[in-house]
MIBA-382208 format. One record per residue (C-alpha): residue number from 1; x, y negated, z negated; residue in one letter. Coordinates in steps of 0.02 Angstrom, whole numbers, plus 50000, padded with zeros to 5 digits. Layout:
// MIBA-382208
<k: NUM x: X y: Y z: Z r: A>;
...
//
This chain:
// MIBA-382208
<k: 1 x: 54202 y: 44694 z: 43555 r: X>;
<k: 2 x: 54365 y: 44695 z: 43455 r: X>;
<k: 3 x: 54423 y: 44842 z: 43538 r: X>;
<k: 4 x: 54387 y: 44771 z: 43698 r: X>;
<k: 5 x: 54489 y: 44615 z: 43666 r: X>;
<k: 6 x: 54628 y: 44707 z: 43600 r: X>;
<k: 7 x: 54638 y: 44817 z: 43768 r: X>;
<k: 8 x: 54641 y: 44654 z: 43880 r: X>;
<k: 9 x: 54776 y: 44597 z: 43754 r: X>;
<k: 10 x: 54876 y: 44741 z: 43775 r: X>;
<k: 11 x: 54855 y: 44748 z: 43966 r: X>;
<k: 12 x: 54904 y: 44556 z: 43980 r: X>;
<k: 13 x: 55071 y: 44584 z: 43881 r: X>;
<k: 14 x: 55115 y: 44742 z: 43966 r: X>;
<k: 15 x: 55073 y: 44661 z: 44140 r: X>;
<k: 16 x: 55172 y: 44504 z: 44075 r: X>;
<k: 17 x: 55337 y: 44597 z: 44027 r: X>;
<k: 18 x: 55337 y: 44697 z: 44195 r: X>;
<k: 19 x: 55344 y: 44529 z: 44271 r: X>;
<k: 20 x: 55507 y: 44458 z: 44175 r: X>;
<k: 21 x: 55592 y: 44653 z: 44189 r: X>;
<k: 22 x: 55552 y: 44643 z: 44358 r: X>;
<k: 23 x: 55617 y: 44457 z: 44395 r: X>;
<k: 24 x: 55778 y: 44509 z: 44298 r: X>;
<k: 25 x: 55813 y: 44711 z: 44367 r: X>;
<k: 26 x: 55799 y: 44609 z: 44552 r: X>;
<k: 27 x: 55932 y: 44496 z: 44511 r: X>;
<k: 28 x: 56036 y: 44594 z: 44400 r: X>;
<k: 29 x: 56011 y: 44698 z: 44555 r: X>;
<k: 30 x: 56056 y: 44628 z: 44686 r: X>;
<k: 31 x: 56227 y: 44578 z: 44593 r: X>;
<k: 32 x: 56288 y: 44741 z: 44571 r: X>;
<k: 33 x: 56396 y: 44809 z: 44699 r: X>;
<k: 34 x: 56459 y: 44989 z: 44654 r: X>;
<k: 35 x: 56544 y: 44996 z: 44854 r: X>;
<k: 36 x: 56658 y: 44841 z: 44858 r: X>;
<k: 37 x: 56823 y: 44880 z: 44878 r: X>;
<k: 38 x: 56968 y: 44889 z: 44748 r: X>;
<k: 39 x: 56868 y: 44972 z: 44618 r: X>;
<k: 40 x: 56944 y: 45131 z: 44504 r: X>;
<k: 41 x: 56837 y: 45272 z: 44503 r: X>;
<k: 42 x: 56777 y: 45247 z: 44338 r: X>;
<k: 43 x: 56737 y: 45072 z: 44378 r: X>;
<k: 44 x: 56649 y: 45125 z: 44522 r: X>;
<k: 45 x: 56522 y: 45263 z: 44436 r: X>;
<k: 46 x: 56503 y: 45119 z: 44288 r: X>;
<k: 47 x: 56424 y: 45012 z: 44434 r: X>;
<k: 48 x: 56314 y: 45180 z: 44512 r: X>;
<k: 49 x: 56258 y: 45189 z: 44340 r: X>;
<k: 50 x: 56208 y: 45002 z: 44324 r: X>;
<k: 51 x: 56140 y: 44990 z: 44499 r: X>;
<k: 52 x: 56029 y: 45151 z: 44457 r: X>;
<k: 53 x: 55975 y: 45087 z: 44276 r: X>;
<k: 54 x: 55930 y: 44906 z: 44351 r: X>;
<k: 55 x: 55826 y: 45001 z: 44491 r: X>;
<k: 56 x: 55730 y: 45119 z: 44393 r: X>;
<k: 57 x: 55675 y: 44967 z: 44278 r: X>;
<k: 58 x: 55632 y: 44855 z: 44445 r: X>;
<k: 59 x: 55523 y: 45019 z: 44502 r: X>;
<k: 60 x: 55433 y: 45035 z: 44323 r: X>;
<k: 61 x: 55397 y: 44865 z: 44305 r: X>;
<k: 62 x: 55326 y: 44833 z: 44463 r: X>;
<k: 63 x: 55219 y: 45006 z: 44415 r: X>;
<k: 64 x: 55151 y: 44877 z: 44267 r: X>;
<k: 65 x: 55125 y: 44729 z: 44382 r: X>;
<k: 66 x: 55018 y: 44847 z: 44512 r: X>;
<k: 67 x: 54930 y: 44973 z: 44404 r: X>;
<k: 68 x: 54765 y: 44845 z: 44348 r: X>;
<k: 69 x: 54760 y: 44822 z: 44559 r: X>;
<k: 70 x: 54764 y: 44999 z: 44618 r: X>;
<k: 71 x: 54584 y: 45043 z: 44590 r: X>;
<k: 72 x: 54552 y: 44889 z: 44696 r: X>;
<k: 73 x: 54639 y: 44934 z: 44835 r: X>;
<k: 74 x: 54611 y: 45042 z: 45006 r: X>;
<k: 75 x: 54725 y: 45203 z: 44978 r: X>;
<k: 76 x: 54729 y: 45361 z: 45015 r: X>;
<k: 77 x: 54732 y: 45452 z: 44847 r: X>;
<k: 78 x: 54697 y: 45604 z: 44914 r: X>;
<k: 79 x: 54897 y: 45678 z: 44892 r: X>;
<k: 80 x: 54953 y: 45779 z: 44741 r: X>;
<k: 81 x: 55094 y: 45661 z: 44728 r: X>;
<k: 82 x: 54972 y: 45511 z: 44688 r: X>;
<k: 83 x: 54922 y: 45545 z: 44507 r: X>;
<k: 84 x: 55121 y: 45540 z: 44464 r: X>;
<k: 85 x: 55153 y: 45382 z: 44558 r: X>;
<k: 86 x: 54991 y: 45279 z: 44483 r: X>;
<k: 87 x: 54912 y: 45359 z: 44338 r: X>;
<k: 88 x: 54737 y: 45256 z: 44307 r: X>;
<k: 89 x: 54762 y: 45239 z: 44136 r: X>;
<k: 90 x: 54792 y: 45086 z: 43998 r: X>;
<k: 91 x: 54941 y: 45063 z: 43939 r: X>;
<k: 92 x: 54972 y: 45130 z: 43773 r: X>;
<k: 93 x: 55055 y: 45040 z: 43643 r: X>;
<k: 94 x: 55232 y: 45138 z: 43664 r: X>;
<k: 95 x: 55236 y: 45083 z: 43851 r: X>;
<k: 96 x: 55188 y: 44906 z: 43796 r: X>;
<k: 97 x: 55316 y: 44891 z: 43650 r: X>;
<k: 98 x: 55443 y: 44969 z: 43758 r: X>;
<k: 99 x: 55431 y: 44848 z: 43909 r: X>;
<k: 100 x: 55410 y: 44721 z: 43790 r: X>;
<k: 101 x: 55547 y: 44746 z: 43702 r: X>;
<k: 102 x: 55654 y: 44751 z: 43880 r: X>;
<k: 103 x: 55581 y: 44584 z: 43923 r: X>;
<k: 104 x: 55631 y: 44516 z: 43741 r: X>;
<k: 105 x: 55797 y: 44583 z: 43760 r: X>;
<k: 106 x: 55819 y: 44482 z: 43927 r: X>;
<k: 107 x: 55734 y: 44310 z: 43856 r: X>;
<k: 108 x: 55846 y: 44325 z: 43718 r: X>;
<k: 109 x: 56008 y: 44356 z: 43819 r: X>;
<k: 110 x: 55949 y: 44210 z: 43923 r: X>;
<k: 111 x: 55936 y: 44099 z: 43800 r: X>;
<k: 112 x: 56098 y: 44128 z: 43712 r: X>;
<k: 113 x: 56185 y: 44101 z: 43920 r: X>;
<k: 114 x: 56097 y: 43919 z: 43897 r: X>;
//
């Protein structure tokens, strides 16, 4: 029973911090611009490197907010490539404390804006 509750617990923060990541890699997103014009190169690859750190956290984090739904919906998981793309297993504790600790990291940094 205690193990139980701590799973759900687990799952409900993980699916929880995907959420704010997500919310916060889709704006931070969509406000980096690595093509305007009048950049230097080195301020242009600092942007590529933004825009490509903000996406891969909007991808994973929207991997935490779909995983408990997968087995619930109609797929074909038939590919090879499937497995990689939606494992069906609970999230440990490292992937927990790690979008956790993104999601902190952005409450916090909101907070201090005001």
């Amino acid at each position: 029973m205690t193990s139980d509750l701590l799973i759900a617990a687990l799952q409900a923060v993980h699916w929880f911090s995907g959420l704010v990541v997500l919310a916060e890699a889709l704006n931070k997103l969509e406000r980096t611009a690595p093509c305007r014009p009048g950049l230097t190169p080195r301020e242009r690859a600092t942007d590529w490197l933004k825009a490509l750190a903000w996406l891969l956290l909007a991808l994973g984090a929207a991997g935490a907010l779909l995983a408990p739904l997968m087995p619930f919906l109609p797929m074909n998981r038939s590919g090879a490539i499937w497995p990689l793309l939606m494992p069906t297993q609970l999230p440990t504790l490292q992937d927990t404390c790690i979008a956790l600790g993104f999601a902190v990291l952005i409450v916090r940094t909101r907070v201090k804006e005001g």
